[in-house]
Structures are given as C-alpha cells and as structure tokens.
C-alpha positions as CSV (number, residue, x, y, z in Angstrom):
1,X,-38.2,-93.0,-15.0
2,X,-37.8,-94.3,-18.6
3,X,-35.7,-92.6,-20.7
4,X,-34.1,-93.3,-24.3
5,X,-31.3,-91.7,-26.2
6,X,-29.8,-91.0,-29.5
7,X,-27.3,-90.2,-30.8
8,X,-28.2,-86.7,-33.5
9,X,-27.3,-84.7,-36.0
10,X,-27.6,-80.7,-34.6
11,X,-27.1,-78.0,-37.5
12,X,-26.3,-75.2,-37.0
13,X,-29.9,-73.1,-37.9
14,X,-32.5,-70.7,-36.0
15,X,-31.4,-68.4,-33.3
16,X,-34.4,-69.8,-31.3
17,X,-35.6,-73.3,-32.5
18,X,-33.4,-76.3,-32.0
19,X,-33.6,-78.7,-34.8
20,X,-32.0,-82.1,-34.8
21,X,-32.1,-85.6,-36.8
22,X,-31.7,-89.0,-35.5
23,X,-32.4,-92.7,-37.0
24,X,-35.2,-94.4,-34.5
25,X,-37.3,-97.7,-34.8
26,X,-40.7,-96.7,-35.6
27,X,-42.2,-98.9,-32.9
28,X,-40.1,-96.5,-30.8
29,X,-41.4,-93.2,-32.4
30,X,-44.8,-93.8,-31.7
31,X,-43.9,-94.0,-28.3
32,X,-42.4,-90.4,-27.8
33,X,-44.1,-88.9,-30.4
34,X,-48.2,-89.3,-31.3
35,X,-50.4,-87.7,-34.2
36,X,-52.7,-85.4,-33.0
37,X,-55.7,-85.5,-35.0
38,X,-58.0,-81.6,-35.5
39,X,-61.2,-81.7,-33.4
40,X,-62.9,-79.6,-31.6
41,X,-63.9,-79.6,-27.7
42,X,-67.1,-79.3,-26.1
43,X,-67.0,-75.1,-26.1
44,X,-66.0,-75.2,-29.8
45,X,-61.9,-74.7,-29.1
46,X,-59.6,-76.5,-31.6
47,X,-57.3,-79.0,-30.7
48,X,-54.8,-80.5,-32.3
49,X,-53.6,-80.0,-35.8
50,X,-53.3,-83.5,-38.3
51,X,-55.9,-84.1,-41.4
52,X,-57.8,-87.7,-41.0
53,X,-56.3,-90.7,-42.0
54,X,-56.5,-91.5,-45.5
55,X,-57.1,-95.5,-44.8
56,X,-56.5,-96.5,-49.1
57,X,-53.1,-94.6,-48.4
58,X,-52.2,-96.2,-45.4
59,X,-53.0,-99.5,-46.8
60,X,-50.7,-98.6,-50.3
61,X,-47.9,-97.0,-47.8
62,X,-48.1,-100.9,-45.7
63,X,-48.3,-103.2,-48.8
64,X,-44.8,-101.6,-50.0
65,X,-43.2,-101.8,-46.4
66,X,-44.0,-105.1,-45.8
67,X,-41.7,-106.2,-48.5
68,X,-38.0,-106.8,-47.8
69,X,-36.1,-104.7,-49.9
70,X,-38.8,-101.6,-48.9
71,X,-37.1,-98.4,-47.7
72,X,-38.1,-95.3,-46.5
73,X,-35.8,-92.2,-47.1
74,X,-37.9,-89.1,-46.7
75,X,-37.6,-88.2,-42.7
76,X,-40.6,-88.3,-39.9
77,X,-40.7,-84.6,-38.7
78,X,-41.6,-84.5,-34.9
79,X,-42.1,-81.4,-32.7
80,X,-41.7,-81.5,-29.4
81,X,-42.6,-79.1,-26.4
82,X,-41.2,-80.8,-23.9
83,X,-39.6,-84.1,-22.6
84,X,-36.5,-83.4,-24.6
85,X,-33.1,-82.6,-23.4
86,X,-29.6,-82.5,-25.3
87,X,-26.0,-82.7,-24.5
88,X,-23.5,-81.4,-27.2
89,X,-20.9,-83.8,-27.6
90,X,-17.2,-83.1,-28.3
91,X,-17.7,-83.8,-31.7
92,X,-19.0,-80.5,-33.9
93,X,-22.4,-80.8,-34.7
94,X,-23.5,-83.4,-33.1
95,X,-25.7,-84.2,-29.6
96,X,-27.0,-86.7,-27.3
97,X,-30.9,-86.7,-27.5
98,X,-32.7,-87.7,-23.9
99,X,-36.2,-88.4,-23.8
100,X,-38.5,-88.6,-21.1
101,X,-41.2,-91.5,-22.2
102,X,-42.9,-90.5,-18.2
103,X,-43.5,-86.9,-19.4
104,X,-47.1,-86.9,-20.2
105,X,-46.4,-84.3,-23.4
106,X,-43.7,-85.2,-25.6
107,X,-43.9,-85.3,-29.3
108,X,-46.7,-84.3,-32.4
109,X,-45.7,-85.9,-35.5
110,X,-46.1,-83.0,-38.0
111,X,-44.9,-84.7,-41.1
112,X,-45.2,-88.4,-42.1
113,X,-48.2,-89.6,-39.6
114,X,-49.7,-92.1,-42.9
115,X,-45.9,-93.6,-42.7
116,X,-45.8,-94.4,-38.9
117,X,-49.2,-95.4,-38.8
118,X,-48.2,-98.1,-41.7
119,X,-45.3,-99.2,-39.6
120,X,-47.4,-99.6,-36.9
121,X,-49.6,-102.3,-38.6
122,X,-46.0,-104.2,-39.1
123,X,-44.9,-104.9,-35.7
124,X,-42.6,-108.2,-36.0
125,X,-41.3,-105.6,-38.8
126,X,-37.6,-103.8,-37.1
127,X,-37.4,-100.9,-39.1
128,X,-35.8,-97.6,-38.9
129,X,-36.8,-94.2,-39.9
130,X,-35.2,-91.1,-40.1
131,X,-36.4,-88.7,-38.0
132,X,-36.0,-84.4,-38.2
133,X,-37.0,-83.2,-35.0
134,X,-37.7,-79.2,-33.5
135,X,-38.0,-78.8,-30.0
136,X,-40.7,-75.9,-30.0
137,X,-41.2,-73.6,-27.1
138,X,-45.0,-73.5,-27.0
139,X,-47.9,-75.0,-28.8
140,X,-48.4,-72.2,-31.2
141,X,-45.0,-72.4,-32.7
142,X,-45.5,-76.3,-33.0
143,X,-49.0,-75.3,-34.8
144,X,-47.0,-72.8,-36.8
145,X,-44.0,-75.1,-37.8
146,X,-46.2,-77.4,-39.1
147,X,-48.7,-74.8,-41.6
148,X,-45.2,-73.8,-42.8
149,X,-43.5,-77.1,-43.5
150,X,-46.6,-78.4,-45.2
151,X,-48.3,-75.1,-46.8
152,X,-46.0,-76.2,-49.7
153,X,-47.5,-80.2,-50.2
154,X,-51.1,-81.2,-51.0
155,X,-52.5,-80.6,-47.8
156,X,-56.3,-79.6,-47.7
157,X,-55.7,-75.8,-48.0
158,X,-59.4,-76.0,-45.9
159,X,-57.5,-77.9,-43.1
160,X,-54.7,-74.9,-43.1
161,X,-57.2,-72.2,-43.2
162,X,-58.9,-73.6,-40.0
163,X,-55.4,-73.6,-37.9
164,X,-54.8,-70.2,-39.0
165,X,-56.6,-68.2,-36.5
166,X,-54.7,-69.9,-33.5
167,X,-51.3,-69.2,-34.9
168,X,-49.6,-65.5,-35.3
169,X,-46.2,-64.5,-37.2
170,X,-47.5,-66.4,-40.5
171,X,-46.2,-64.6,-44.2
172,X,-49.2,-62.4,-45.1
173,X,-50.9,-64.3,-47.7
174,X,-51.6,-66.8,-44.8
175,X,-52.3,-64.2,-42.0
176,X,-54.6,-61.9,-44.5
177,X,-57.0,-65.0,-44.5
178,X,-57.1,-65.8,-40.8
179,X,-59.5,-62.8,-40.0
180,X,-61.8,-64.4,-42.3
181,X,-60.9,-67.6,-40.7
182,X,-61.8,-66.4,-37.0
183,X,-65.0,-65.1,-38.3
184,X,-66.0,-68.2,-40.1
185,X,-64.9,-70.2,-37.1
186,X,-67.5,-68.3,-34.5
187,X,-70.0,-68.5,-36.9
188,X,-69.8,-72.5,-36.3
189,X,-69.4,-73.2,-33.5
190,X,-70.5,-69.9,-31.6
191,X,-74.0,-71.1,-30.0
192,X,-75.4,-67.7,-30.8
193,X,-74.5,-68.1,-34.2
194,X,-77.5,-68.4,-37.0
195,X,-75.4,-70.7,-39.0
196,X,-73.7,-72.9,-36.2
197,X,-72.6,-76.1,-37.2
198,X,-74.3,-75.7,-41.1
199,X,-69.9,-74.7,-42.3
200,X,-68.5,-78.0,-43.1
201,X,-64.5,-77.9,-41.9
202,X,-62.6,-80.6,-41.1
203,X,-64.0,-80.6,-37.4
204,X,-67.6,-80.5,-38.7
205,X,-68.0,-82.5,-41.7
206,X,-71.8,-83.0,-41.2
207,X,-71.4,-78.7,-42.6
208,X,-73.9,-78.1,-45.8
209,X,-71.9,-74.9,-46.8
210,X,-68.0,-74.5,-47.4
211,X,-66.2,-73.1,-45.3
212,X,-63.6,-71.6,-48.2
213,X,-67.2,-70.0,-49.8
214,X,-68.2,-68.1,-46.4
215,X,-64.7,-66.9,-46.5
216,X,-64.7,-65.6,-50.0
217,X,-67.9,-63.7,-48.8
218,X,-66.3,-62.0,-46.0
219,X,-63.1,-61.1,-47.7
220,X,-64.2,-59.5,-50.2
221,X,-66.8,-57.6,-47.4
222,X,-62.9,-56.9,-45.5
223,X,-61.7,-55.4,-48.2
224,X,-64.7,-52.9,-49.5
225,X,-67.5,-53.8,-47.6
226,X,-69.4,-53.6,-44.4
227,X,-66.7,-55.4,-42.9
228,X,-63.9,-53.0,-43.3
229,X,-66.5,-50.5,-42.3
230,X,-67.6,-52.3,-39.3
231,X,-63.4,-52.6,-38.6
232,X,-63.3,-49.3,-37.7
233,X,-65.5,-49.7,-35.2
234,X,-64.7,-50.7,-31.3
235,X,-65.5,-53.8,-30.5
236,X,-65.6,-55.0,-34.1
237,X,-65.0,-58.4,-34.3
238,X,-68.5,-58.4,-32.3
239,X,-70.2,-56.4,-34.5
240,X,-68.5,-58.3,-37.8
241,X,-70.2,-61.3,-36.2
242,X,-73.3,-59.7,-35.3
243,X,-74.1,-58.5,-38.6
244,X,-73.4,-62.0,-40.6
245,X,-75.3,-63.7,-38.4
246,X,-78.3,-61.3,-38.3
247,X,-78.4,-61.6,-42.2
248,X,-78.1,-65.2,-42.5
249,X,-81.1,-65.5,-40.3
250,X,-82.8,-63.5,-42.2
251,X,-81.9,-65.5,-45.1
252,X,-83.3,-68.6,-43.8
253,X,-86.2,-67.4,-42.3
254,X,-87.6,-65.8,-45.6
255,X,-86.3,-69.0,-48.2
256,X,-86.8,-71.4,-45.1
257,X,-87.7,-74.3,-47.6
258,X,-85.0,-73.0,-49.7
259,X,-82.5,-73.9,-46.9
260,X,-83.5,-76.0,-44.3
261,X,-82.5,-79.6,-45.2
262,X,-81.0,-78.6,-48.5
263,X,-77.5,-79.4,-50.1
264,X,-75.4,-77.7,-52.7
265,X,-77.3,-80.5,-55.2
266,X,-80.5,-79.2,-54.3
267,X,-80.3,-75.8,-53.7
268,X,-78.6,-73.0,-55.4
269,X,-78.8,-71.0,-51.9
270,X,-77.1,-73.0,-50.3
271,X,-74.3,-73.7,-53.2
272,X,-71.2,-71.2,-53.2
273,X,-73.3,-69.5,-56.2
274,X,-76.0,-68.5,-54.0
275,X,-74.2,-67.6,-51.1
276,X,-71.4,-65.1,-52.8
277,X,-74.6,-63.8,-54.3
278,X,-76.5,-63.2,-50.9
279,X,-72.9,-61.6,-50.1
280,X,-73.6,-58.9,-52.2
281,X,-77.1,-58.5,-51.2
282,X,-76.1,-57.7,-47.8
283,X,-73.5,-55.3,-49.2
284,X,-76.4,-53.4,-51.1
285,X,-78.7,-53.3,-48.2
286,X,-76.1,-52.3,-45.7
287,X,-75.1,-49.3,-48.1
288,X,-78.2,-47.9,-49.2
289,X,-79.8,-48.2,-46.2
290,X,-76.7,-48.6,-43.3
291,X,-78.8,-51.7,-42.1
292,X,-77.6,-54.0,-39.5
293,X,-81.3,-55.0,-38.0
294,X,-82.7,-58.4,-39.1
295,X,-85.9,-57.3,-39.2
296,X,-84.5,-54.5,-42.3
297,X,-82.7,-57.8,-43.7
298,X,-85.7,-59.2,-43.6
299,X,-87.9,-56.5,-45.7
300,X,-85.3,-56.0,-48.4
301,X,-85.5,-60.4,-48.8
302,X,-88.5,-60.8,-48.6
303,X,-89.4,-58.7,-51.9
304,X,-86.8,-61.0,-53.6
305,X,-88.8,-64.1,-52.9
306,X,-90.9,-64.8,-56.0
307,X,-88.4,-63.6,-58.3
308,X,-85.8,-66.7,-57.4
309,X,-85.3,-70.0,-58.8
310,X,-83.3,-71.4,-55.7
311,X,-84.7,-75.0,-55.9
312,X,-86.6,-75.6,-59.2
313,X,-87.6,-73.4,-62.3
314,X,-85.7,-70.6,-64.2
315,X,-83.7,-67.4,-63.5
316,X,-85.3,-64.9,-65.8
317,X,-82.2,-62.5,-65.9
318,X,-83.0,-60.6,-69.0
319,X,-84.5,-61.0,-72.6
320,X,-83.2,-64.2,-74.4
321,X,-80.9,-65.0,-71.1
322,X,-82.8,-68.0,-69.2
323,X,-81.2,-69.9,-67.2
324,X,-82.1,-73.0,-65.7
325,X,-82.5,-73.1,-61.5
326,X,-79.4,-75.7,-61.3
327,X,-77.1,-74.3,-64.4
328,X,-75.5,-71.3,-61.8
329,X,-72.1,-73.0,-61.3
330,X,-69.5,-71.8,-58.5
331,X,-67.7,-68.9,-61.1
332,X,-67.0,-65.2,-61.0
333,X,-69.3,-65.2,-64.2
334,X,-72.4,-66.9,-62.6
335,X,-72.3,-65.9,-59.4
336,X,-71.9,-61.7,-60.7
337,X,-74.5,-62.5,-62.9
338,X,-76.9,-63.8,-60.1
339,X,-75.8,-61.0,-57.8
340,X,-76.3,-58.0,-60.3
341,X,-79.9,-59.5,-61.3
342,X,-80.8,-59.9,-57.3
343,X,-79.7,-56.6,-56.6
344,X,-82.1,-55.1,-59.6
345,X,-84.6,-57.1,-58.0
346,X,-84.1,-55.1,-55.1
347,X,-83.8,-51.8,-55.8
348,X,-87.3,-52.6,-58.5
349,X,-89.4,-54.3,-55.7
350,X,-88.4,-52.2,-52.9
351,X,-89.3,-49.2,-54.8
C-alpha cells in the first residue's frame, strides 16, 4: 500500500470537522486530491460540485508560475472523506497526516482547482503549495463546506443554486432558494417534464431559458401563489411539478412558433420578460378559475394569441404607450407592465 505523510498544523476549531494545513508539492496534490467537475448522470442525478475550467485563466495563473521568483501564498483547500488518518504529536497543535494513495476516494479540491491545474502544466516545475484541508464525514458536508467557503467569492451564483437542493443545514437565504432549486431541477431533467432540458444550468448549457428566471417565477408563486397553495397539499412537491409543467405545455403548444427553436434574441417568450410574465398568467388563471388542467391552460392562452408581439411587431399596451416586440427588457418595470396588460387581455377576451 502507498502511503504519504506530513507533517500539519491542527487548530483547535469545530466540535465535529477536523481541519488541518500542510505544505505539499503540487504534483503530489493532484495525486490525493482531484477536482470534481458538476455533471449530471444518465437518470439526471448531480455529481460532483466544481464550475468548468476557465482555460484564459488557467493560461494567465501558468504564465506567472512559470517564472522564478513566482509564489503562491493563498492555500489549496481539500476535503476529504476518507483515506486520511492523523496522529497528534507531542507537540500542541500539531499532527502527522497519513494518506492512503490505494483508497479509491480521497480528496475534492474545493478551493484553488485553476491553481493546481496550472501547476500541473509545469511538471519539471518543484513547487510547493499550502494546503487547508477538512476531513468531512459524508459527501453532503463536503458539498456543504464548499457552497460556504465560496458563497462569499465570484462564483456563478447559478452554479451554487444548482448544488443547493443536495445539501441541508445551509443559512436561510441559501436554503429559502433550494425549493425553488429542486423544482427547477425536475423540471430539467425529469423525462416527464414539458420543459426538460430547455433550463440552461451548468450541467445543461445547450438550456434556451435561465435557470435563475424559472426560479424567480416559482418563488414568487412560493411565497403568494399557487405554490404555497399547492404546499399545503400532500404530496405537494408532485403536484408543484405537475402544475408548472402542465402550464408550460400549454404555453408552447398555443405560441408553438413562438417557442420552438427560439432564443432570448428572438423571442420575448422565451426571454426572462416573457416568462415572469407567463408567471403571472398562471397565477390569474389558477385563482379565478382554481385551474390545474392543461386543457383550461390552454383556453385562457389561446385568447391571448393575437394580442402578443412575442417575435415581431408591437405591444399595444395602452394609448400613446407602444412598444416595440424586442424593447421588453428583463426589469420589474417591463416585465409588470407586460404581465398587467396580458392579464387584461385575459379577463377582456375570456369574457
């Protein structure tokens, strides 16, 4: 069995993570530790946890470290799970670090994965890193550790909103969004789903419609909406599901040229505009009526069809207020506007 050791620093910390710092050759890091990239499996679960690689980055992060008088003093942060012992040594504060390089799961690199993979293009380069390591005790609280250490630095807030539904014990500005997270989440990849695979997330960048703007439409429906009604409800998360992907069928089936092949560029339904908008729509029908059929959904849209400018031509929201089809911009202003003036629509034509 190959093993290798270090001497660490141990502080004195959590009651129930370990944490621990030790200087390592990078060549060496990457063999106990490796970045695991967000994806998704076959059935749709996530795995893993790092954003892509950011190659102009890399290439910057390698140019600098290839020079000679190049150092590096912010700290890797690895997380393991397993393959890690430690044996406290006489003197306070500090350990021994053993790790297994024959356990098949070691380390995730959770912070610092564009430095190591610059080292790595620099192997006749011996240089040492600092490394901060927590030996976690599951997969979750490695998933959790690392939305907390880097919730505070630019990291694709859309990258952190997809992790959250597989992590629990998060503050509640993070764990108010993950219901809205779940929900967007089955609606993507759940193969009963009217909009599967049109989100675009980080594991489905081929999506047409943001993720973050299909949140903002249920959230609001959580907190005074269907939604919360529907929350009520047994099996709710079912129904919740149920209902956005009855509607959204609907949706494309009455504007199918609308939405089929279209982009945010070429279509205001498919823009965050449009889709806040259809938000409300559902809202009204759902109310007045207490609607959750597609073929209702249907009915209501389909009176709204010649009185939108989705693709081409003008909204005609009121005397002297005309608005070109692509001037509707992703703002509470607009997209109000554009869901009051459907909503009259509605209520006129169904009449």
């Amino acid at each position: 069995m190959k093993k290798i050791k270090y001497n660490a620093l141990v502080p004195k910390q959590s009651n129930e993570l370990i944490v621990f710092s030790f200087c390592a050759q990078a060549s060496d890091v990457l063999m106990f530790a490796q970045i695991d990239r967000i994806g998704r499996d076959k059935d749709g679960s996530l795995r893993g946890f790092q954003r892509p690689q950011v190659a102009a980055h890399i290439n910057e992060i390698r140019t600098y470290l290839a020079k000679d008088e190049a150092v590096l003093p912010n700290s890797v942060v690895i997380a393991f799970t397993s393959g890690v012992s430690l044996s406290k040594s006489k003197i306070a504060g500090m350990a021994t670090i053993t790790i297994d390089l024959d356990e098949d799961v070691k380390g995730f690199v959770v912070d610092g994965q564009q430095r190591l993979t610059a080292l790595s293009g620099l192997p006749d380069k011996d240089f040492e890193v600092f490394v901060s390591a927590i030996l976690c005790t599951n997969e979750e609280e490695l998933r959790k550790q690392f939305i907390l250490i880097n919730n505070t630095r630019p990291l694709p807030k859309t990258l952190i909103y997809e992790l959250l539904p597989s992590v629990s014990g998060l503050p509640h500005r993070l764990s108010s969004r993950s219901k809205a997270a779940a929900l967007v989440e089955r609606l993507n990849y759940d193969a009963d789903s009217s909009l599967q695979g049109q989100i675009h997330q980080h594991t489905n960048p081929s999506g047409v419609i943001k993720d973050t703007v299909i949140q903002k439409l249920i959230m609001n429906s959580l907190n005074a909406g269907a939604l919360r009604e529907l929350s009520r409800s047994q099996n709710y998360e079912i129904k919740q599901f149920q209902l956005l992907s009855d509607f959204f069928a609907s949706v494309q089936l009455v504007f199918s040229s609308d939405w089929k092949g279209q982009t945010p560029r070429t279509s205001r339904l498919v823009h965050g505009v449009g889709i806040i908008a259809m938000g409300f729509i559902l809202e009204h029908i759902y109310s007045s009526e207490g609607s959750r059929s597609e073929k209702t959904f249907t009915r209501h849209l389909s009176a709204l069809k010649g009185s939108c400018a989705w693709t081409e031509g003008h909204w005609e929201f009121g005397q002297d207020n005309k608005r070109p089809w692509n001037g509707l911009q992703f703002i509470p202003r607009d997209y109000l506007e554009l869901s009051q003036y459907l909503i009259r629509e509605v209520k006129r034509l169904s009449k």
